[in-house]
C-alpha positions in Angstrom: 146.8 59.9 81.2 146.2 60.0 85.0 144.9 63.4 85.2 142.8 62.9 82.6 141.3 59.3 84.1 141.2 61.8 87.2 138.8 64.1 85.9 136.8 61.9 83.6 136.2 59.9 87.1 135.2 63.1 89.3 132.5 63.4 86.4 131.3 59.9 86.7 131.4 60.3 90.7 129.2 63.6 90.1 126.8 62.5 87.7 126.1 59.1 89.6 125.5 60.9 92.8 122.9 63.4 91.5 121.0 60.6 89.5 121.1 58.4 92.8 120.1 61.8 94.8 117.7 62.6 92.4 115.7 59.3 92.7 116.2 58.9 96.8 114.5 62.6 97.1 111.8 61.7 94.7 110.8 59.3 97.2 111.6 60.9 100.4 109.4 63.8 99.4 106.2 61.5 98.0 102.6 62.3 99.7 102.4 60.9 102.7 100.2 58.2 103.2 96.7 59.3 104.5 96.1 56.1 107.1 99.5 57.4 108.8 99.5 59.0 111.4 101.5 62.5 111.8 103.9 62.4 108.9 106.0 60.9 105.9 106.0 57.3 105.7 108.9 55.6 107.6 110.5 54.0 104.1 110.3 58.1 103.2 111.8 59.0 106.8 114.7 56.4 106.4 115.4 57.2 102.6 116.0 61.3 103.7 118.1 60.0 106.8 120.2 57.7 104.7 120.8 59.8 102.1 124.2 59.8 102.7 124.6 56.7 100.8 123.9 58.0 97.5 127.0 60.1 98.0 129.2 56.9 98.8 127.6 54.8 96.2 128.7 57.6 93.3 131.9 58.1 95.0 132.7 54.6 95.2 131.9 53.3 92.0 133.7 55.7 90.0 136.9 55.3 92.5 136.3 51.6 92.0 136.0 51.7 88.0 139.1 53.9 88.1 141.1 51.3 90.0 140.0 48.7 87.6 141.1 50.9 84.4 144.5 51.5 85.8 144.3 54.7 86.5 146.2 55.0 89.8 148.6 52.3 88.8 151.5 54.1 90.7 149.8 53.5 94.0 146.5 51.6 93.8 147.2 49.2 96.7 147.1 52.5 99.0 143.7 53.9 97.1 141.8 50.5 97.4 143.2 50.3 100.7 141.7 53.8 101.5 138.1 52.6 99.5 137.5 49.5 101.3 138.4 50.9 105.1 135.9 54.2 104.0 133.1 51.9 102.9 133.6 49.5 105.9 133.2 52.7 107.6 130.2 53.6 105.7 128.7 50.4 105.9 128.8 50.4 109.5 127.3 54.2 109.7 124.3 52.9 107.7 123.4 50.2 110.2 123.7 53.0 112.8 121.4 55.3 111.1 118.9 52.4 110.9 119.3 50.8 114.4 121.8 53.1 116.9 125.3 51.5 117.8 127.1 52.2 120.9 130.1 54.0 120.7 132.8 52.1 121.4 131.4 49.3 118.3 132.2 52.2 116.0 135.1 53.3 117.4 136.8 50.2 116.9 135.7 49.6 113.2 136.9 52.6 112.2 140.3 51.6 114.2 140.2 48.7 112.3 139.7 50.6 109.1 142.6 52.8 109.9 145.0 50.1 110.1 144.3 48.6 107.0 144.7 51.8 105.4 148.1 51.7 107.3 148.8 48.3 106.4 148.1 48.4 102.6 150.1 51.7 102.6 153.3 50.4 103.9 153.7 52.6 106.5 157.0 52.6 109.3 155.2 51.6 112.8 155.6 54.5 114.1 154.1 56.6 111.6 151.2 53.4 111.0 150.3 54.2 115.0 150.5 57.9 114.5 148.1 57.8 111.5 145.9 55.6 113.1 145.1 58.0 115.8 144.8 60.7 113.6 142.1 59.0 111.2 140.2 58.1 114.0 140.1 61.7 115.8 140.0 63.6 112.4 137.3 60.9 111.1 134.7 61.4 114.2 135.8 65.2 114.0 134.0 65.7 110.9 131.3 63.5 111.6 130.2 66.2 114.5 130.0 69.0 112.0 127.0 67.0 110.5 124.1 68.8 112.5 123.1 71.4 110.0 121.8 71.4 106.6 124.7 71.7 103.6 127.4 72.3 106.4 129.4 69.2 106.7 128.8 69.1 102.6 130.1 72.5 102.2 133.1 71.9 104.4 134.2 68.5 103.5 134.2 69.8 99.5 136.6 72.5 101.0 138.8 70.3 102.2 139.0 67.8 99.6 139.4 70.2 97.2 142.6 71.6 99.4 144.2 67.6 99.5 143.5 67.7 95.8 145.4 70.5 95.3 148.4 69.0 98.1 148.5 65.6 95.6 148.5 67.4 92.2 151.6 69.9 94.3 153.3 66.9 95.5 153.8 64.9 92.1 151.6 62.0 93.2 148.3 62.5 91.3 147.4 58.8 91.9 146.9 59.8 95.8 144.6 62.8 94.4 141.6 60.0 93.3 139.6 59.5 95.9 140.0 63.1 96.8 138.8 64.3 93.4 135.7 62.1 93.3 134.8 63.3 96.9 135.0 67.0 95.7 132.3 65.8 92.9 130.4 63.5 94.7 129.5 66.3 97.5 129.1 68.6 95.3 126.4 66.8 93.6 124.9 66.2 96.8 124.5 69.8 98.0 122.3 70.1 95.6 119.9 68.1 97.8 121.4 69.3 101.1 121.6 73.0 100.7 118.5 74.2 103.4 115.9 73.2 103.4 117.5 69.4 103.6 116.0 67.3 101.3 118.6 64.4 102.1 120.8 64.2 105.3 124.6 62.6 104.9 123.7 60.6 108.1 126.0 58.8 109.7 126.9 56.4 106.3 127.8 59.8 104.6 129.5 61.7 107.4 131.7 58.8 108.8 132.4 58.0 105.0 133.4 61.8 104.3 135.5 62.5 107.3 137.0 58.7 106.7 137.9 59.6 103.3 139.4 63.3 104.4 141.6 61.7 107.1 143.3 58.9 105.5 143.8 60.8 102.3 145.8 63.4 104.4 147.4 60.3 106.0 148.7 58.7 102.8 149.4 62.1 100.9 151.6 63.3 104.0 153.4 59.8 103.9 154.1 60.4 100.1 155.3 63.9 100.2 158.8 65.1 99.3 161.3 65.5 102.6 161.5 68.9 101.8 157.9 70.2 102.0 156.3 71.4 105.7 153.5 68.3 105.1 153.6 67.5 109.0 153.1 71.3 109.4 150.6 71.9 106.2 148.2 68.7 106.1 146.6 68.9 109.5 145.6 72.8 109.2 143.7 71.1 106.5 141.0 70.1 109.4 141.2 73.2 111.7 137.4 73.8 111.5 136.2 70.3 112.3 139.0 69.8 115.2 137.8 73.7 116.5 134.2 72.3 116.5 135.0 69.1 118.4 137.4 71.7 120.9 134.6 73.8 121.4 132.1 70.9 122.1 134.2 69.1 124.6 135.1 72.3 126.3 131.6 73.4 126.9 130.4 70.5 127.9 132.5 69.9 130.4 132.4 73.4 131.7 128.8 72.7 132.0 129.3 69.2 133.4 127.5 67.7 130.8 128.6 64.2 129.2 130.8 64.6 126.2 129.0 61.8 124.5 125.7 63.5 124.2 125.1 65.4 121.4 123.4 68.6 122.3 122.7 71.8 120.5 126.8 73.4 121.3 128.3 73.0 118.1 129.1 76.0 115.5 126.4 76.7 113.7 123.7 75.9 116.7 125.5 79.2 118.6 125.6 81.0 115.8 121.9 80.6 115.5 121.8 82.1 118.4 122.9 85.1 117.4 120.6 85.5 114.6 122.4 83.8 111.7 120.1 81.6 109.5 121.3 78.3 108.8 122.4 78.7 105.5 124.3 81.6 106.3 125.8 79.6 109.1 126.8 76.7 106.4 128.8 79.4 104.4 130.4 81.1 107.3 131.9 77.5 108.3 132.9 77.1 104.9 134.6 79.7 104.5 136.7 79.6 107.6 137.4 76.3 106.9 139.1 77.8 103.2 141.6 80.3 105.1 143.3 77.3 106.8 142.8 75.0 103.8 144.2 77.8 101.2 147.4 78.4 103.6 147.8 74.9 104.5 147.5 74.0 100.7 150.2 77.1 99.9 152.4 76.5 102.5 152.5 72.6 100.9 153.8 74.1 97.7 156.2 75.7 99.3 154.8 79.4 98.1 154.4 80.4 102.0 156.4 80.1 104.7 155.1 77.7 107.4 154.8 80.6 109.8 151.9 81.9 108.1 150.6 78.8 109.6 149.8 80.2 113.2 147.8 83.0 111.4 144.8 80.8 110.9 145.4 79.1 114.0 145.4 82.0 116.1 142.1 82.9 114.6 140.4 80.3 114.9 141.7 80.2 118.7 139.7 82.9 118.9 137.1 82.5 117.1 136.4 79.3 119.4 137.1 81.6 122.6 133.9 84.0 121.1 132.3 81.2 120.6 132.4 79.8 123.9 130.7 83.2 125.0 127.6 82.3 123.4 125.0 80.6 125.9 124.3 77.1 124.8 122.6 75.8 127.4 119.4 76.6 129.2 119.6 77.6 132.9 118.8 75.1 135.1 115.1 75.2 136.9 116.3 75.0 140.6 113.7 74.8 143.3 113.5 77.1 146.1 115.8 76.5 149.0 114.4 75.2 151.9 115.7 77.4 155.0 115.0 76.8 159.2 112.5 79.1 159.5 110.6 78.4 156.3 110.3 75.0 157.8 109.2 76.0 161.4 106.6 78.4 159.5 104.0 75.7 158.7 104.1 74.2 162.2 103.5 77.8 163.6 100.9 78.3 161.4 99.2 74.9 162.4 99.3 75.2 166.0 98.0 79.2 165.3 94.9 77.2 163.1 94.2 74.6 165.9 94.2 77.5 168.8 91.4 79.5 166.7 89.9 76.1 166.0 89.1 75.5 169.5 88.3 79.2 170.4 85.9 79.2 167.5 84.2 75.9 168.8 83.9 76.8 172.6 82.3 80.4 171.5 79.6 78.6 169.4 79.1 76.0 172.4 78.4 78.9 174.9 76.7 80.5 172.6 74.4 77.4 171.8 73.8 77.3 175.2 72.6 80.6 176.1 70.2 80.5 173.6 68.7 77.0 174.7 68.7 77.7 178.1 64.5 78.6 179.7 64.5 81.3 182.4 62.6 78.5 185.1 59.2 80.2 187.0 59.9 80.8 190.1 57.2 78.8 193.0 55.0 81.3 194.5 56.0 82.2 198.6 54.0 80.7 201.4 51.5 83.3 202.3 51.9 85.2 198.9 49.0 87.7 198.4 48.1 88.2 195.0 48.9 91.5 193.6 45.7 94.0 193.6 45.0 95.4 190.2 46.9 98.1 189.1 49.2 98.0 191.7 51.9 98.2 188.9 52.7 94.0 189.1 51.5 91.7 186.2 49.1 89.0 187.4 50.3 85.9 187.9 54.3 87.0 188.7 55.3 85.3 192.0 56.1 88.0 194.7 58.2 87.5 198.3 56.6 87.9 201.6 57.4 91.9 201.5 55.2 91.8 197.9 58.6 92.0 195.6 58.5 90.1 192.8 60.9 87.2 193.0 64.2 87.1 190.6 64.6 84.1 188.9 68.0 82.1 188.9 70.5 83.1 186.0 71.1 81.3 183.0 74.3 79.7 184.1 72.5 78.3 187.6 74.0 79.6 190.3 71.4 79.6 193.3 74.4 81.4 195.6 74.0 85.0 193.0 70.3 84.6 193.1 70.0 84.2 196.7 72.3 87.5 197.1 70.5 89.3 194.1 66.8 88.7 195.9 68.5 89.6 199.4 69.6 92.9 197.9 66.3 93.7 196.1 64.0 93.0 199.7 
């Protein structure tokens, strides 16, 4: 009767999310309004952002209505645990898609969330302080691998469909209900987030997907048989979201960039940069995200030894090291740098400018006064005759007392060189 409640509530979860998708995209992608400027309509903008919550609103009520029909009897205190700490979660990721949060807020709700899903579990201390920690990391691990269209969808289904599989193998189907309603619920919304992106997850659908992957890993490794490898098999289930968070923090702090802003260095932005298109990037992810979840899942069963384990690991370690090879970053623009003799150069050039300057200037002045300055008549000499005609003198020229015409003074006025030139000349 479980299984069956299961299924018939992984149908309800499917068919609510697309009729909630279905009516948030009809208004997310209605004509803009002509008096606004450059764009969709804010209501529109916040609708495609938010879309998340259509996902948690279908994968919460039928997860709800299943706990009220008694369907996980066996363990519904740790499934409504689980529901209300991943729509506390969500609830808080849909005031941060509206108004931003700091970091450290969030952090410590979804703490807070972790530890009632520890609490209502009955959990050993020990394991309740492990589990916290890892529902936090793996919960903000998967959150990251929203920032392309369809890929945090396509991996999240994945992996739910692997813990499915773990809580079917592991003879506690109650643990496998919010697992099986996730694997519906996102895949009725990739039919809206496939590229183009109609509707986004956001935060409200990210931090209620990874959330929900975490804590159901948590509870479903708690529950599992002593002689299965589940501390071994359960986390390879989030290889690909822990390699993208690796491969972020690395980067960034090779590049000394902080690690708590988000730039374009996560998996599918480098392999963008080697030409694959974004929905080939989303199916790429997804599909190295099935190699750990199918071995993980295998191992689990017992149908592989856990050594198989470091196959996937070891290629992804790899995978992350190529990776890591792809630029990310653009270069830096660095100015010129500013050597001695680049700094002498404009003084030497001034004081090169000022010396023509003045050169320049004096030239015109002597210039300027060579032109201005009238050749004076000379007086004619005491006892002067005047010059007979056609004696070779022009009338009126003053002559000495020889009959030489006198030399006037030169320009510059020195009577001392005129005295000697007219000495000479008589």
């Amino acid at each position: 009767m479980n299984v069956l409640g299961i299924i018939a509530s992984g149908v309800a979860a499917l068919f609510i999310t697309v009729a909630l998708a279905k009516s948030a995209r009809r208004v997310a992608l209605r004509p803009r309004i002509p008096d606004e400027p450059g764009g969709r309509a804010p209501r529109a903008e916040a609708l495609r952002r938010t879309g998340g919550a259509t996902a948690v609103l279908g994968v919460g009520t039928a997860t709800g209505a299943a706990l009220w029909l008694g369907v996980a009897d066996d363990a519904a205190g740790s499934v409504g645990g689980l529901l209300a700490g991943a729509g506390a979660v969500a609830a808080l990721g849909l005031v941060h898609d509206l108004k931003p949060l700091w970091a450290a807020l969030r952090l410590a709700a979804q703490t807070a969330a972790a530890v009632l899903v520890v609490c209502l579990a009955g959990l050993s201390p020990t394991a309740g302080v492990l589990a916290v920690v890892w529902i936090v990391l793996v919960t903000n691990a998967f959150a990251l691998l929203d920032h392309a269209d369809g890929l945090l969808t396509a991996v999240g289904l994945v992996t739910a469909a692997g813990l499915l599989a773990c809580a079917f193998v592991g003879g506690d189907p109650a643990l496998a209900l919010l697992p099986a309603t996730l694997v519906a619920g996102l895949a009725g919304f990739l039919l809206h987030n496939w590229h183009p992106a109609r509707l986004r997850l956001g935060a409200c659908g990210a931090q209620f997907t990874g959330f929900a992957l975490a804590a159901s890993g948590a509870l479903i490794q708690a529950a599992a048989p002593s002689g299965r490898a589940a501390w071994a098999a359960l986390p390879t289930l989030a290889t690909v979201a822990l390699a993208d968070s690796a491969l972020v923090l690395i980067s960034r702090r090779r590049a000394a960039r902080s690690p708590l802003r988000d730039t374009d260095d996560h998996i599918a932005h480098r392999l963008r940069r080697v030409r694959v298109t974004v929905p080939g990037a989303a199916v790429l992810t997804a599909l190295w995200a099935g190699v750990p979840v199918a071995t993980g899942a295998l191992v689990y069963a017992e149908l592989l030894h856990p050594a198989f384990l470091l196959l996937p690991l070891a290629a992804t370690a790899a995978a992350v090291y190529a990776l890591l090879r792809i630029p990310a970053y653009a270069p830096p623009r660095t100015a010129p740098p500013r050597t001695g003799s680049s700094r002498t150069a404009p003084s030497r050039t001034a004081t090169s400018r000022a010396t023509q300057d003045r050169t320049i200037t004096a030239r015109r002045r002597a210039e300027a006064a060579d032109a201005g300055a009238a050749i004076p008549a000379a007086a004619p000499a005491t006892g002067a005759k005047g010059s007979a005609p056609g004696q070779g003198a022009p009338t009126g020229t003053a002559r000495t007392a020889a009959g030489h015409p006198t030399v006037p003074p030169p320009p510059n006025g020195r009577p001392a060189e005129a005295a000697t030139a007219a000495a000479e000349q008589g």
